[in-house]
mmCIF file as Biopython writes it, N, C-alpha, C and O atoms, coordinates in Angstrom:
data_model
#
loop_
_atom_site.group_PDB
_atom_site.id
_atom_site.type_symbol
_atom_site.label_atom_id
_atom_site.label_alt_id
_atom_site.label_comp_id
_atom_site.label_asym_id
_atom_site.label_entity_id
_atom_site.label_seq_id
_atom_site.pdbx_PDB_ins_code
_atom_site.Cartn_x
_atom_site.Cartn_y
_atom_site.Cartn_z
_atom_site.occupancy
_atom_site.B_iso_or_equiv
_atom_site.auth_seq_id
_atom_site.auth_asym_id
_atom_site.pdbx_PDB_model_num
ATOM 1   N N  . UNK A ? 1  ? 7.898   -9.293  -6.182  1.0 0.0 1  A 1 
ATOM 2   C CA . UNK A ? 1  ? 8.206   -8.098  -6.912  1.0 0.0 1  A 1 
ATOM 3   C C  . UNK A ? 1  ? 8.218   -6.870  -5.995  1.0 0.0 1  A 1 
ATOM 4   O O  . UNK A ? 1  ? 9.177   -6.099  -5.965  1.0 0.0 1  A 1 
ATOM 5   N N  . UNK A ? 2  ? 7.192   -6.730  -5.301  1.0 0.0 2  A 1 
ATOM 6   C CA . UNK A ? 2  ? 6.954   -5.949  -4.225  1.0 0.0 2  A 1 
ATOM 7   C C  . UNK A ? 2  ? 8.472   -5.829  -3.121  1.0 0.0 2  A 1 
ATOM 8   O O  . UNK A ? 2  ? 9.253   -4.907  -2.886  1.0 0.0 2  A 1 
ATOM 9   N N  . UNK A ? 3  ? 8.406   -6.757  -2.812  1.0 0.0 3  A 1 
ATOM 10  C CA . UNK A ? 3  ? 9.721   -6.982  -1.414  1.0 0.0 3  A 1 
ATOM 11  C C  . UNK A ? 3  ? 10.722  -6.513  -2.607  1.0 0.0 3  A 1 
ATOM 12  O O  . UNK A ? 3  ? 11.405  -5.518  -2.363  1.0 0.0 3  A 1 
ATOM 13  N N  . UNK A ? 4  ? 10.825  -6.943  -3.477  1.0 0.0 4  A 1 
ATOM 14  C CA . UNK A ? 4  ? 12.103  -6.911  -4.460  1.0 0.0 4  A 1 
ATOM 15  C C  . UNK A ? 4  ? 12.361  -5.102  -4.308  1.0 0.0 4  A 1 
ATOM 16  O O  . UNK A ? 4  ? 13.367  -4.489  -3.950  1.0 0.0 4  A 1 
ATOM 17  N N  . UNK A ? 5  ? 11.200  -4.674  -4.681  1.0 0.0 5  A 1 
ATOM 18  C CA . UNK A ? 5  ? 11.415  -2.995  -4.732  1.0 0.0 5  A 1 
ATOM 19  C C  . UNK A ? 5  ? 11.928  -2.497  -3.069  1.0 0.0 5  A 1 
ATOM 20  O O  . UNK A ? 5  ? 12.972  -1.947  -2.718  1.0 0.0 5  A 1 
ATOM 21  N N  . UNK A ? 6  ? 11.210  -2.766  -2.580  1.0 0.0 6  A 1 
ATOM 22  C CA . UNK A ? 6  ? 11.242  -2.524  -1.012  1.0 0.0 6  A 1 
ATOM 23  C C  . UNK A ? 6  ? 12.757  -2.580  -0.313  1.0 0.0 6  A 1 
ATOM 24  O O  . UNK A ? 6  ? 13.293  -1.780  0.454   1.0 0.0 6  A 1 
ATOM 25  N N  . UNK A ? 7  ? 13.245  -3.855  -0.885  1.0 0.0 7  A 1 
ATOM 26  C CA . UNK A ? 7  ? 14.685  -4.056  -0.193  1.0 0.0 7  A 1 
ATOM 27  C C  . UNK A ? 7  ? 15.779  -2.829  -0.980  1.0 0.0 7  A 1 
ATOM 28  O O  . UNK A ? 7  ? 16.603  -2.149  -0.368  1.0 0.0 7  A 1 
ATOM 29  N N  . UNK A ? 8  ? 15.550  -2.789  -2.280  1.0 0.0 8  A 1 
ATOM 30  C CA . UNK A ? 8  ? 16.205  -1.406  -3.385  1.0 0.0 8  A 1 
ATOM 31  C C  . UNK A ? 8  ? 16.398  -0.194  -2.371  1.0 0.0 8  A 1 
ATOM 32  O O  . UNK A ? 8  ? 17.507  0.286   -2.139  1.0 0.0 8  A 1 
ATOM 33  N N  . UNK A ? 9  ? 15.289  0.229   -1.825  1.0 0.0 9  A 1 
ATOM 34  C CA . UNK A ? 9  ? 15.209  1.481   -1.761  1.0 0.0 9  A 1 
ATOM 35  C C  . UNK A ? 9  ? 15.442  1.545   0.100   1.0 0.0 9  A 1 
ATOM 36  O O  . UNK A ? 9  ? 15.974  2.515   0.639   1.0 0.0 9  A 1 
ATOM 37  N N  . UNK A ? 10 ? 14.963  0.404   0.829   1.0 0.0 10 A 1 
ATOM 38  C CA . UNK A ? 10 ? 15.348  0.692   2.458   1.0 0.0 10 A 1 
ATOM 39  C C  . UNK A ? 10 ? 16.607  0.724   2.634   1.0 0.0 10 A 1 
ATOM 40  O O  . UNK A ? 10 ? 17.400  0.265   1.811   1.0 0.0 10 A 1 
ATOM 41  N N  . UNK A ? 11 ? 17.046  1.440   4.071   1.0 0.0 11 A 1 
ATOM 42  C CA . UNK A ? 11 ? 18.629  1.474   4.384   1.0 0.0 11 A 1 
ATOM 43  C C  . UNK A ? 11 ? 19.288  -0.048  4.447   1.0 0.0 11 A 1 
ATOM 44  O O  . UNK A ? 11 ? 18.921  -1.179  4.768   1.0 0.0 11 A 1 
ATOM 45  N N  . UNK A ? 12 ? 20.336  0.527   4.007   1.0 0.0 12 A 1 
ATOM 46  C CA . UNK A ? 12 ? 21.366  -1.433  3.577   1.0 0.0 12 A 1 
ATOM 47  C C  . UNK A ? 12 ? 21.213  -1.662  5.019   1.0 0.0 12 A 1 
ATOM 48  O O  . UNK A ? 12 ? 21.432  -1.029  6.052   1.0 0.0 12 A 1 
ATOM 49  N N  . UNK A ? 13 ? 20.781  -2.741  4.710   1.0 0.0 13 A 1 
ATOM 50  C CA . UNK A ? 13 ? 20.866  -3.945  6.411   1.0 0.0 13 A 1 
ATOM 51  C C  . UNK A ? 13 ? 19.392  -3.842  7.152   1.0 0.0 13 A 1 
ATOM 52  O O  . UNK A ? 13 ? 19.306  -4.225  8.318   1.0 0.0 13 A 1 
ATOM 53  N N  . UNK A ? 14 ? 18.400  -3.396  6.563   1.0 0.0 14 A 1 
ATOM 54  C CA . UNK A ? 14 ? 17.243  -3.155  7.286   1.0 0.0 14 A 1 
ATOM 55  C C  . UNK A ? 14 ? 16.498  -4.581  7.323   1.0 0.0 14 A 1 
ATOM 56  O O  . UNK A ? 14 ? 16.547  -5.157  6.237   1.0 0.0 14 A 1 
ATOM 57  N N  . UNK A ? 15 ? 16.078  -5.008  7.953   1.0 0.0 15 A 1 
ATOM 58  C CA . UNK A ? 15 ? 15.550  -6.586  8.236   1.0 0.0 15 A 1 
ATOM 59  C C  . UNK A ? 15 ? 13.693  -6.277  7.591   1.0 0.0 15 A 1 
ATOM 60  O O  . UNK A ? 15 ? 13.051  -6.939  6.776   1.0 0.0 15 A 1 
ATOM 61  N N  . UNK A ? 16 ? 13.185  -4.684  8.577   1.0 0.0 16 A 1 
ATOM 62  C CA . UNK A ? 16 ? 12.065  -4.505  7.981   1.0 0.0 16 A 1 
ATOM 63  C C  . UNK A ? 16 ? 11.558  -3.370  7.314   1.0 0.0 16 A 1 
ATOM 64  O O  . UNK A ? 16 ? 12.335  -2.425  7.455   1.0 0.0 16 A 1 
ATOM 65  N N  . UNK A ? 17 ? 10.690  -3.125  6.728   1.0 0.0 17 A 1 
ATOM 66  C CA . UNK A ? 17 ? 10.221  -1.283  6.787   1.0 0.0 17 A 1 
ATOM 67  C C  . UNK A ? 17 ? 8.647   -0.886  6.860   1.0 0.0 17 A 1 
ATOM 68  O O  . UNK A ? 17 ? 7.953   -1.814  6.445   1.0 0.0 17 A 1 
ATOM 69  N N  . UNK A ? 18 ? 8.159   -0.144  7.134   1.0 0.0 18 A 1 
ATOM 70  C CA . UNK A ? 18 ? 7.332   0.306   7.414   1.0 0.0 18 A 1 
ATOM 71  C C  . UNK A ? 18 ? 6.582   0.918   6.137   1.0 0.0 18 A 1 
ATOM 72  O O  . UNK A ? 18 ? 7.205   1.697   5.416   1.0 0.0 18 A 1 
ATOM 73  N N  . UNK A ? 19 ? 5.113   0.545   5.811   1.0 0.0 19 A 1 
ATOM 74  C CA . UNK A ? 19 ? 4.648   1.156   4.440   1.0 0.0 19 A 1 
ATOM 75  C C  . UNK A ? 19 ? 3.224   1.579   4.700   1.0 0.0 19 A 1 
ATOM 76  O O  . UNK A ? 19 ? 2.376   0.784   5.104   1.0 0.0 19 A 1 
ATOM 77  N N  . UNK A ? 20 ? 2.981   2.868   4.454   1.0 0.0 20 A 1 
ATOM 78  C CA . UNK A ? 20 ? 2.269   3.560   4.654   1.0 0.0 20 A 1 
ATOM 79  C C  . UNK A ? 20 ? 1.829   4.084   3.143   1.0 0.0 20 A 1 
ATOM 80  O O  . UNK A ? 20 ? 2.581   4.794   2.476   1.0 0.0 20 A 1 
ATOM 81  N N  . UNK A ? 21 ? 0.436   3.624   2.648   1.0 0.0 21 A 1 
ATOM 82  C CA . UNK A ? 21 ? 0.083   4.187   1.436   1.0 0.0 21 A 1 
ATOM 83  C C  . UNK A ? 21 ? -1.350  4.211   1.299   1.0 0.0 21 A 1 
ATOM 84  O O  . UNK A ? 21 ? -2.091  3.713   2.146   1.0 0.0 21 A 1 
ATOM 85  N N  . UNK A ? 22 ? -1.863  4.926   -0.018  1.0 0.0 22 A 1 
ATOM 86  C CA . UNK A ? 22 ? -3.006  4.894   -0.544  1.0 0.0 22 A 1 
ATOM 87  C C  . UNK A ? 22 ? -3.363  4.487   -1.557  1.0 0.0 22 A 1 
ATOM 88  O O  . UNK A ? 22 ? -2.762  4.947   -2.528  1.0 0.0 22 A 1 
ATOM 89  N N  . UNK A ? 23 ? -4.578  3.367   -1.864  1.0 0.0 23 A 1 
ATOM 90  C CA . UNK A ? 23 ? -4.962  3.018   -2.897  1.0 0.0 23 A 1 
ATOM 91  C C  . UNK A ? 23 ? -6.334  3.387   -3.046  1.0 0.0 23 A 1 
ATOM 92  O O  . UNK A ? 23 ? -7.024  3.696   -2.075  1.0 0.0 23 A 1 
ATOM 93  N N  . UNK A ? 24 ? -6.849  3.364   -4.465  1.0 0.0 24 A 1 
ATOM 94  C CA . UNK A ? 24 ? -7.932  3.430   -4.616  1.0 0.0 24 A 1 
ATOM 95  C C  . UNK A ? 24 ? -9.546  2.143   -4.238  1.0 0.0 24 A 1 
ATOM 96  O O  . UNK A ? 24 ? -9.805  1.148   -4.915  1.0 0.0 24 A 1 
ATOM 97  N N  . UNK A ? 25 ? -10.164 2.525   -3.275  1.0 0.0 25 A 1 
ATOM 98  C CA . UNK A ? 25 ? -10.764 1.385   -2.721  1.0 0.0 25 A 1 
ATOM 99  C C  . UNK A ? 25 ? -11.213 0.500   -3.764  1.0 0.0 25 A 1 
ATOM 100 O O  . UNK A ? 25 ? -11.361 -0.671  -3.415  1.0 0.0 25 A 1 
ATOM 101 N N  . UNK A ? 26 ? -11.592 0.934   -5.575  1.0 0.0 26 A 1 
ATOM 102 C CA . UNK A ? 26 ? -12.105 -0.361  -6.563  1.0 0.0 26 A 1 
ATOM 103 C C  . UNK A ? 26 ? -10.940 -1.173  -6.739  1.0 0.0 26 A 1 
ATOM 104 O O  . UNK A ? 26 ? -11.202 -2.297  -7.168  1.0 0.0 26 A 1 
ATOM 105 N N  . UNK A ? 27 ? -9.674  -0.923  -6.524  1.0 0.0 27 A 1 
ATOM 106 C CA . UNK A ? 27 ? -8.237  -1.908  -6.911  1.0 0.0 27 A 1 
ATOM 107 C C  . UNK A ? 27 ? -8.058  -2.855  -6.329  1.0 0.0 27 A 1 
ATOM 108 O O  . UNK A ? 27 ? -7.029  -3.147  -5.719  1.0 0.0 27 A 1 
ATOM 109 N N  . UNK A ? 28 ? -8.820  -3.344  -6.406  1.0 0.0 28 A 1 
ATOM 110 C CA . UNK A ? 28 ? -8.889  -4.583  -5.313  1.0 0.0 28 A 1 
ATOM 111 C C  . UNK A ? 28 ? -7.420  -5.746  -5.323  1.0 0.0 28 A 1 
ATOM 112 O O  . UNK A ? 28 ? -6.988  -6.382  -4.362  1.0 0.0 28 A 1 
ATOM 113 N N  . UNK A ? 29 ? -6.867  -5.727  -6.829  1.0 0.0 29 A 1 
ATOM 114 C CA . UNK A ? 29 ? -5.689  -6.454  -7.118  1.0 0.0 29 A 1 
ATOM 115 C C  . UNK A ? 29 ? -4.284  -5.752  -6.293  1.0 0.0 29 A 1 
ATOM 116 O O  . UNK A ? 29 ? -3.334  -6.419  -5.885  1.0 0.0 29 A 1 
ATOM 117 N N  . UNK A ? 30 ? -4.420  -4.279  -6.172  1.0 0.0 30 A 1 
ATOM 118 C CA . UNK A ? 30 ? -2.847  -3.771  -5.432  1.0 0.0 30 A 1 
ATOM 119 C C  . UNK A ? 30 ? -3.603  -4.226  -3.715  1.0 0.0 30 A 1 
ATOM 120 O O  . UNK A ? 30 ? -3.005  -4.983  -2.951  1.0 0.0 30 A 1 
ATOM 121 N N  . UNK A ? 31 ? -4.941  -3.610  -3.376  1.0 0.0 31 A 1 
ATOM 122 C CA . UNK A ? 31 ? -5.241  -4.320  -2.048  1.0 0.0 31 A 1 
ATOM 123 C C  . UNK A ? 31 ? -4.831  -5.719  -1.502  1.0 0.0 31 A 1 
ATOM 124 O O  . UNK A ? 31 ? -4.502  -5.882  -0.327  1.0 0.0 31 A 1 
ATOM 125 N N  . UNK A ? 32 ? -4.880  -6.967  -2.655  1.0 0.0 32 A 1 
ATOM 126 C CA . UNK A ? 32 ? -4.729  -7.811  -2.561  1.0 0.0 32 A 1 
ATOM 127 C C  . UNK A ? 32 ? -2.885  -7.619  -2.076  1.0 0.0 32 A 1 
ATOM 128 O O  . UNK A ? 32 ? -2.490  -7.722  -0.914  1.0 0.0 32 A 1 
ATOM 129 N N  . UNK A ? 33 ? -2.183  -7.393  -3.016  1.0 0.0 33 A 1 
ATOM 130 C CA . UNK A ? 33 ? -0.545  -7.325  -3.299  1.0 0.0 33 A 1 
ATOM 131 C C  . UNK A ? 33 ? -0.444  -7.192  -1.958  1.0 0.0 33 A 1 
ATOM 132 O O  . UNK A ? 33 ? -0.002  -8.131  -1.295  1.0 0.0 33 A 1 
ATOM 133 N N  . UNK A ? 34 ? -0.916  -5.768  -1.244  1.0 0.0 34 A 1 
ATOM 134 C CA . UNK A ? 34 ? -0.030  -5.313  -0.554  1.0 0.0 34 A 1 
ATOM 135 C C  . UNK A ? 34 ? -0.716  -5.810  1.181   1.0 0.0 34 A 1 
ATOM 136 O O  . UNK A ? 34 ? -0.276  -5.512  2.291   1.0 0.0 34 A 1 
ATOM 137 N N  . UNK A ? 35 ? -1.816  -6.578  0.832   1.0 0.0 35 A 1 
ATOM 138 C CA . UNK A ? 35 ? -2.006  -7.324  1.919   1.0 0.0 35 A 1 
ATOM 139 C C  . UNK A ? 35 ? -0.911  -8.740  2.118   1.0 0.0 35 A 1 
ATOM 140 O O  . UNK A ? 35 ? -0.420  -9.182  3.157   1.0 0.0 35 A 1 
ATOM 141 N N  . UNK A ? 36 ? -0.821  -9.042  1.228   1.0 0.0 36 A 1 
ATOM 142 C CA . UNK A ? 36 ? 0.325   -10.458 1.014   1.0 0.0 36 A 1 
ATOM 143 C C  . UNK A ? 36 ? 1.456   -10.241 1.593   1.0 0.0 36 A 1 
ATOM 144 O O  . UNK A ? 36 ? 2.004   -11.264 2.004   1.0 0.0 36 A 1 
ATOM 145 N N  . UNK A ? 37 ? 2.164   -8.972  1.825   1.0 0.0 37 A 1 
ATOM 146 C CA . UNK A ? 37 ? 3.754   -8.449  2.253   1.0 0.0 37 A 1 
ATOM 147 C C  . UNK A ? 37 ? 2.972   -7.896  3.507   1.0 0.0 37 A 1 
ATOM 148 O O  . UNK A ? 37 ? 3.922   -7.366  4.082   1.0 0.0 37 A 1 
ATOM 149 N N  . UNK A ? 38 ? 1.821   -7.647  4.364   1.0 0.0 38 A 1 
ATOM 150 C CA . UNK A ? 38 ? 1.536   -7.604  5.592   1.0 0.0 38 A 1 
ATOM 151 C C  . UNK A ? 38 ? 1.060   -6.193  5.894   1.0 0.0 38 A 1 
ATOM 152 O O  . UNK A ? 38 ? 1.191   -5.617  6.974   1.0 0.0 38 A 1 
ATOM 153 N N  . UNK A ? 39 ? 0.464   -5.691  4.745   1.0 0.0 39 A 1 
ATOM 154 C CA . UNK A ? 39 ? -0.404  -4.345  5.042   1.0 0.0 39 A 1 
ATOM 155 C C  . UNK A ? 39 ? -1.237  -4.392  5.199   1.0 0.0 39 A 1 
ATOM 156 O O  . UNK A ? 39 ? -1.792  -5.129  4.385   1.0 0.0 39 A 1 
ATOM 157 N N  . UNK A ? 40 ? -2.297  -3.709  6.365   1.0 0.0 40 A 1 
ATOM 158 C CA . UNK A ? 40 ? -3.220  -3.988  6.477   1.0 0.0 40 A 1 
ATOM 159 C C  . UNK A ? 40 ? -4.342  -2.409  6.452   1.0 0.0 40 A 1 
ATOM 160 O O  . UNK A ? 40 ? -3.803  -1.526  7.119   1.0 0.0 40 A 1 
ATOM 161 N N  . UNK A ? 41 ? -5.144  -2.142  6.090   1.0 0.0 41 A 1 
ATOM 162 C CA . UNK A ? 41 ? -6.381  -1.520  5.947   1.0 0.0 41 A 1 
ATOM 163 C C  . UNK A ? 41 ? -6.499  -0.670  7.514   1.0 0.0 41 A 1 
ATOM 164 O O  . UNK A ? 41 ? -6.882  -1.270  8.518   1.0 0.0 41 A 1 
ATOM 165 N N  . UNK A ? 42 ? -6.067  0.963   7.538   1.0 0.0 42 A 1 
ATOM 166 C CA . UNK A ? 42 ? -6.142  1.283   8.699   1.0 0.0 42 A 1 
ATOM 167 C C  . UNK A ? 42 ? -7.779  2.816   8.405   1.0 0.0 42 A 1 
ATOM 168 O O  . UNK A ? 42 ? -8.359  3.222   9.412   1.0 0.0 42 A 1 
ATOM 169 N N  . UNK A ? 43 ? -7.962  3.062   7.773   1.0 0.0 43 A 1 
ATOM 170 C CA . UNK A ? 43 ? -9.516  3.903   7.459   1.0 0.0 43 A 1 
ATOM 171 C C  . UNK A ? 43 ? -9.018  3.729   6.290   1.0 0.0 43 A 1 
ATOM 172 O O  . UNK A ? 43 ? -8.000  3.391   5.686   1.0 0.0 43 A 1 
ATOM 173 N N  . UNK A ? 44 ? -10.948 4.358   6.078   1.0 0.0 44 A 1 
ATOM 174 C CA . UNK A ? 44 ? -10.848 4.854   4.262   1.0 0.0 44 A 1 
ATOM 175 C C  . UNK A ? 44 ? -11.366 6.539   4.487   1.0 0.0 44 A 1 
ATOM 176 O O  . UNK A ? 44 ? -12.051 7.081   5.354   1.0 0.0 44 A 1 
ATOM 177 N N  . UNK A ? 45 ? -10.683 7.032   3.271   1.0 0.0 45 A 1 
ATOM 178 C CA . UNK A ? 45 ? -11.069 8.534   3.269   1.0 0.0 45 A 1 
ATOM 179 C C  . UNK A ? 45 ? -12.219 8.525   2.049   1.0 0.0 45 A 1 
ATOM 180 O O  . UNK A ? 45 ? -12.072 7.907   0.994   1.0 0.0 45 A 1 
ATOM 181 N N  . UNK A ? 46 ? -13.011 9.070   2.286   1.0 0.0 46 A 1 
ATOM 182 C CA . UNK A ? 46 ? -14.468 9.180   1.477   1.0 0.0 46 A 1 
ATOM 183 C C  . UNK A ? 46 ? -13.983 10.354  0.611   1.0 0.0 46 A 1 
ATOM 184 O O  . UNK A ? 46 ? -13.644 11.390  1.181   1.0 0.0 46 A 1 
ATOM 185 N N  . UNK A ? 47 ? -13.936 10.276  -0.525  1.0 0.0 47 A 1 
ATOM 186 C CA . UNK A ? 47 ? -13.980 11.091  -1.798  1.0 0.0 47 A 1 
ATOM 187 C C  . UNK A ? 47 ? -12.455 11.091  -2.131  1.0 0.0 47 A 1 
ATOM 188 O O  . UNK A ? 47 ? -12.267 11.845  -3.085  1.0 0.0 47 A 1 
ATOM 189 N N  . UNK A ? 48 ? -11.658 10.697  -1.827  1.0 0.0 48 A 1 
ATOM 190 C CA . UNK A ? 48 ? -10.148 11.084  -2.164  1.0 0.0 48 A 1 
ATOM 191 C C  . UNK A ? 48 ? -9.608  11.214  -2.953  1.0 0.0 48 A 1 
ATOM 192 O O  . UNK A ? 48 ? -8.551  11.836  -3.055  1.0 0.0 48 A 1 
ATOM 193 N N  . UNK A ? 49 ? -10.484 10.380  -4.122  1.0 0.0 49 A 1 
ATOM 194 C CA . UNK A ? 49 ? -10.070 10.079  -5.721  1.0 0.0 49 A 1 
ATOM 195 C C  . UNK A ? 49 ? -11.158 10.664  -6.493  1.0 0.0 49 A 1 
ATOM 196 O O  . UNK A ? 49 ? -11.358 10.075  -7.556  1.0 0.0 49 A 1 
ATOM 197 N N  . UNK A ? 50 ? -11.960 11.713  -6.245  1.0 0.0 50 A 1 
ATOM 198 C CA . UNK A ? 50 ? -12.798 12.535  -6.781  1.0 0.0 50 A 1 
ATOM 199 C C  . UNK A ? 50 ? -12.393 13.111  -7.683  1.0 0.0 50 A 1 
ATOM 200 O O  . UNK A ? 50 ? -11.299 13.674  -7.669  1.0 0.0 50 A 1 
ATOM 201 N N  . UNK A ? 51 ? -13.389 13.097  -8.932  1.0 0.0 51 A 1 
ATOM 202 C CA . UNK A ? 51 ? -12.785 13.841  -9.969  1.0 0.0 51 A 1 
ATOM 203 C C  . UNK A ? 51 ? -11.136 13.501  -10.698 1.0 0.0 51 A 1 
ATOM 204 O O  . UNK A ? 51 ? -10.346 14.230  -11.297 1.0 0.0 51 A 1 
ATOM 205 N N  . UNK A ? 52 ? -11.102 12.154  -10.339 1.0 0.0 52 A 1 
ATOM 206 C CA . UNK A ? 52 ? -9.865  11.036  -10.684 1.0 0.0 52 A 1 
ATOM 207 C C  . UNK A ? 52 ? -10.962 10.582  -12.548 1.0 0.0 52 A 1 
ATOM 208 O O  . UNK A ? 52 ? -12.112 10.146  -12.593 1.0 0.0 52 A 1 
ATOM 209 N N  . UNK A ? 53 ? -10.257 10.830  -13.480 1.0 0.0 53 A 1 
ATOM 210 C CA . UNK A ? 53 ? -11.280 10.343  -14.795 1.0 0.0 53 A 1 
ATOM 211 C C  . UNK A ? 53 ? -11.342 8.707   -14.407 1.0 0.0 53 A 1 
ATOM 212 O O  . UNK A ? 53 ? -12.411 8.179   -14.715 1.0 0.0 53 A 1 
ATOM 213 N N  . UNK A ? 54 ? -10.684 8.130   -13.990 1.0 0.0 54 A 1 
ATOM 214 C CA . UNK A ? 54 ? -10.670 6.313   -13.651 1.0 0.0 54 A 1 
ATOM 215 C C  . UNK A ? 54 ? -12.370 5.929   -12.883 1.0 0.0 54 A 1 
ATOM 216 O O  . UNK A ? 54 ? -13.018 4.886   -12.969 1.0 0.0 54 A 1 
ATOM 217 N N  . UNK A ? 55 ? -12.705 7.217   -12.159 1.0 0.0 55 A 1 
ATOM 218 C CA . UNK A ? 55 ? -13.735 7.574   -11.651 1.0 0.0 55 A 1 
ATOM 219 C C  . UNK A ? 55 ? -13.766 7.241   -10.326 1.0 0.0 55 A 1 
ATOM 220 O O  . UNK A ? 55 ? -14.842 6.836   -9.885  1.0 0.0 55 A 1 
ATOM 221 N N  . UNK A ? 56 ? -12.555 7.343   -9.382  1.0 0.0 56 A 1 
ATOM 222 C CA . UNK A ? 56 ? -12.293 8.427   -8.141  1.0 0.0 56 A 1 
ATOM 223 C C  . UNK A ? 56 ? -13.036 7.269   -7.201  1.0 0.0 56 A 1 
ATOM 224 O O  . UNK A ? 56 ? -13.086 6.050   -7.363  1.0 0.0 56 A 1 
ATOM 225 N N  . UNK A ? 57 ? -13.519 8.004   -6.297  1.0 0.0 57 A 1 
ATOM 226 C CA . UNK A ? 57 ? -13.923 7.544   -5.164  1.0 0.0 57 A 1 
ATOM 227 C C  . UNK A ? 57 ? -13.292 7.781   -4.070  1.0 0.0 57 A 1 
ATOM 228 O O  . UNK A ? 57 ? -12.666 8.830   -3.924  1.0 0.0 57 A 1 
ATOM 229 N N  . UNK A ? 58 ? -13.394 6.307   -2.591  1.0 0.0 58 A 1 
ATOM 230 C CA . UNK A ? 58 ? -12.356 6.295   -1.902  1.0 0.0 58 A 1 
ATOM 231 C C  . UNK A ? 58 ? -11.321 6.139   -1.914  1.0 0.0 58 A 1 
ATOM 232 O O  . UNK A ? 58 ? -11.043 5.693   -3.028  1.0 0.0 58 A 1 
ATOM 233 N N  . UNK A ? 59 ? -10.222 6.253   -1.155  1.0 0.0 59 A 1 
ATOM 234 C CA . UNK A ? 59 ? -9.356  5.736   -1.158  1.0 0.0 59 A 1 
ATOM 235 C C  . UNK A ? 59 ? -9.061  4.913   0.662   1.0 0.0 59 A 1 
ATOM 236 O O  . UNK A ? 59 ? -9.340  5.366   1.772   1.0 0.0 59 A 1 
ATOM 237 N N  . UNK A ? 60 ? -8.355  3.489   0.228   1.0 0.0 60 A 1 
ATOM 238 C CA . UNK A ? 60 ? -8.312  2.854   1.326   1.0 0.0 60 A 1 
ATOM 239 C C  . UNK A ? 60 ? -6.776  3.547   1.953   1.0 0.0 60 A 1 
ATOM 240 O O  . UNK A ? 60 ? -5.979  3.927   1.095   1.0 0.0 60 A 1 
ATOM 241 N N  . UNK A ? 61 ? -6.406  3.692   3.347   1.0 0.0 61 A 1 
ATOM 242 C CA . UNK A ? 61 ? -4.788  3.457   3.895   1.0 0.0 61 A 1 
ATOM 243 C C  . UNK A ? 61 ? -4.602  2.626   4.579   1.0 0.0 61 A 1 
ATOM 244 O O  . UNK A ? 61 ? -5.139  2.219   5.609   1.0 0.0 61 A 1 
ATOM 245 N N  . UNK A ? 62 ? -3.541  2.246   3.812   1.0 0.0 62 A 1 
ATOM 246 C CA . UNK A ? 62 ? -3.142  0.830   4.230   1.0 0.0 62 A 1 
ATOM 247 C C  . UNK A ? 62 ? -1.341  1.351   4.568   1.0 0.0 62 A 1 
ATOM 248 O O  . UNK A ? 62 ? -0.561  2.149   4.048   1.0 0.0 62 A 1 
ATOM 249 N N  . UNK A ? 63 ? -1.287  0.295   5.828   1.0 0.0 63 A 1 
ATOM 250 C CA . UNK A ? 63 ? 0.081   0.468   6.852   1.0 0.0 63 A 1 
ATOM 251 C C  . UNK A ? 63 ? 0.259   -0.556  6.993   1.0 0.0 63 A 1 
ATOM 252 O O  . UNK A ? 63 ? -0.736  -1.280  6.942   1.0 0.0 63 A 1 
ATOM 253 N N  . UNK A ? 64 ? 1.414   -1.109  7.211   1.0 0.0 64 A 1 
ATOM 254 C CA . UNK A ? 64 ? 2.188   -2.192  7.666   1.0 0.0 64 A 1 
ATOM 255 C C  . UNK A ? 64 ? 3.656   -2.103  7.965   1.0 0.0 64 A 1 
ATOM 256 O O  . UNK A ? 64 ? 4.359   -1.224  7.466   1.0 0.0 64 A 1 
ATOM 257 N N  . UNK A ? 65 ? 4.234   -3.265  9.002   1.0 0.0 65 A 1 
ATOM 258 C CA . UNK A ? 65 ? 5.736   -3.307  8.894   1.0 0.0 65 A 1 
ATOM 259 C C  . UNK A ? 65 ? 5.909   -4.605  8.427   1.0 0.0 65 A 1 
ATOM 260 O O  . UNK A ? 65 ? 5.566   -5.606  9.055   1.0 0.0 65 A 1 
ATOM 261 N N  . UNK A ? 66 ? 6.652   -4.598  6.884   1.0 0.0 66 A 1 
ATOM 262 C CA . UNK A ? 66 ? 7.085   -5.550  5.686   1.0 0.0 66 A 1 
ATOM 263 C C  . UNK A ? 66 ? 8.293   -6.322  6.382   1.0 0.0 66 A 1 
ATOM 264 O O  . UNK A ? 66 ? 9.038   -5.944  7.287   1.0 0.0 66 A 1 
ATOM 265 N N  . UNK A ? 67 ? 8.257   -7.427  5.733   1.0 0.0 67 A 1 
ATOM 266 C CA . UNK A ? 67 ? 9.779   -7.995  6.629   1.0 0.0 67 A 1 
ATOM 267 C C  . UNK A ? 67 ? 10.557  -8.311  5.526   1.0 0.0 67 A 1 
ATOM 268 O O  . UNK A ? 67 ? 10.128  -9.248  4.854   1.0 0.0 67 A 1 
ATOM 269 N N  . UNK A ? 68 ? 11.629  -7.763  5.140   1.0 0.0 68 A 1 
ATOM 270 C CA . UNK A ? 68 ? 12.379  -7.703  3.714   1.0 0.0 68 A 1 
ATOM 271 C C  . UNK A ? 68 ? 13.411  -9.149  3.616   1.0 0.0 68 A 1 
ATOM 272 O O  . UNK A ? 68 ? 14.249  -9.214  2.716   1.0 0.0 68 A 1 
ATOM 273 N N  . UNK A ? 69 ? 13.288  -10.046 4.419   1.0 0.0 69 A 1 
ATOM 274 C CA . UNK A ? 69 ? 14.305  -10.734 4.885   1.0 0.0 69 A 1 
ATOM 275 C C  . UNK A ? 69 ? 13.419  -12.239 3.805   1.0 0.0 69 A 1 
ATOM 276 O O  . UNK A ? 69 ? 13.922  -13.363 3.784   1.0 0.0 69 A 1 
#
């Protein structure tokens, strides 16, 4: 589902792309996702999701280059 979106939106003919994001460190299920397509955990920022009503916290960044192919 993931790659599915990924290939939508990169330039036509791109083999890979590069994904740079933030999740909330309790989500352990999108951590999971977006480790599977080859992102990996580069710091966590302490408080990022503060004052988030879900009830906030860290947030992990996670980077990778996806291979859409």
């Amino acid at each position: 589902m993931i790659l599915e979106l990924l290939r939508q939106i990169a330039p036509r003919g791109s083999e890979r792309v590069v994904l740079q994001l933030h999740v909330e460190e309790g989500n352990v299920k999108a951590r999971e996702l977006y480790e599977r397509v080859g992102v990996k955990e580069t710091r966590r920022i302490r408080g990022y999701y503060k004052g988030v009503q879900r009830g906030g916290g860290d947030a992990i960044e996670m980077k990778g280059e996806v291979e859409l192919q």
